[in-house]
C-alpha positions as CSV (number, residue, x, y, z in Angstrom):
1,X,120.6,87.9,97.9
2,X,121.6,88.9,94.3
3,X,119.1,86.1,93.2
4,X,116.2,87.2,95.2
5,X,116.9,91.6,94.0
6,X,117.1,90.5,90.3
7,X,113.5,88.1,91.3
8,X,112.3,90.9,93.2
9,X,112.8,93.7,89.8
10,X,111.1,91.1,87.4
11,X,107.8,90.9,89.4
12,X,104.6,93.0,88.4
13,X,105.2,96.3,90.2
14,X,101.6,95.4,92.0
15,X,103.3,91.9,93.4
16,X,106.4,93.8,94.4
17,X,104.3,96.2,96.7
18,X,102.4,93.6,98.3
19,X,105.9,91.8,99.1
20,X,107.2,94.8,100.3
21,X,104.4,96.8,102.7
22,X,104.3,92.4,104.1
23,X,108.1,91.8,104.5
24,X,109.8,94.8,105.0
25,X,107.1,97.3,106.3
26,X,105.7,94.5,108.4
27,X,102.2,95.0,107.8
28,X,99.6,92.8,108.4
29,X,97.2,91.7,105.9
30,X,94.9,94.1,107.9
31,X,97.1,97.1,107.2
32,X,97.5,96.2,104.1
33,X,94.2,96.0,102.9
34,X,93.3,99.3,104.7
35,X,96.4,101.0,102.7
36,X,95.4,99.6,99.5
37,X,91.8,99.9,99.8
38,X,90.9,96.5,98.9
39,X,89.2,93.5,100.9
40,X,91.7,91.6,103.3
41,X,90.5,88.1,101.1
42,X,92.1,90.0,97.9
43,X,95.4,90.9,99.5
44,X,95.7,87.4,101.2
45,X,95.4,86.4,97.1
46,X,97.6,88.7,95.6
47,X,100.2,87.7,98.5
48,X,99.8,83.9,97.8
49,X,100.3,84.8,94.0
50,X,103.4,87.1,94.5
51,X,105.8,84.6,96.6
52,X,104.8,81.7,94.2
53,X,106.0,83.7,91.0
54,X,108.8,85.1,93.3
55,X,109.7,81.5,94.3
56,X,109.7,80.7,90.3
57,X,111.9,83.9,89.4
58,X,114.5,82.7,91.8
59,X,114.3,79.1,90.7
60,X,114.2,80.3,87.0
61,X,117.6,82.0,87.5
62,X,119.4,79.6,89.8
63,X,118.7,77.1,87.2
64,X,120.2,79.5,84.4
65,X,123.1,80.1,86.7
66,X,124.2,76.3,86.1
């Protein structure tokens, strides 16, 4: 968990919303275009994007844990 919050607080503040109104709101892409006002193809992007630098930030700092 402490990997995942210090992940979470280096992300782009735009990549941190998208994570959160997904995975802890539990919005659908949907929703979450209609929040945002932008396409449903563009938040599906910006999703993909924000777990794969989120997947990095926690391997980044596992690794610099060792």
């Amino acid at each position: 968990l402490q990997f995942l919050e210090k992940a979470l607080s280096e992300l782009k503040e735009e990549e941190r919303m998208i994570l959160q109104m997904f995975y802890y709101e539990e919005l659908n892409i949907k929703e979450i275009a209609e929040s945002l006002l932008i396409p449903e193809g563009t938040v599906k992007s910006r999703l993909f994007t924000a777990r794969n630098r989120l997947s990095a930030k926690i391997k980044e700092l596992m690794e610099a844990r060792r």
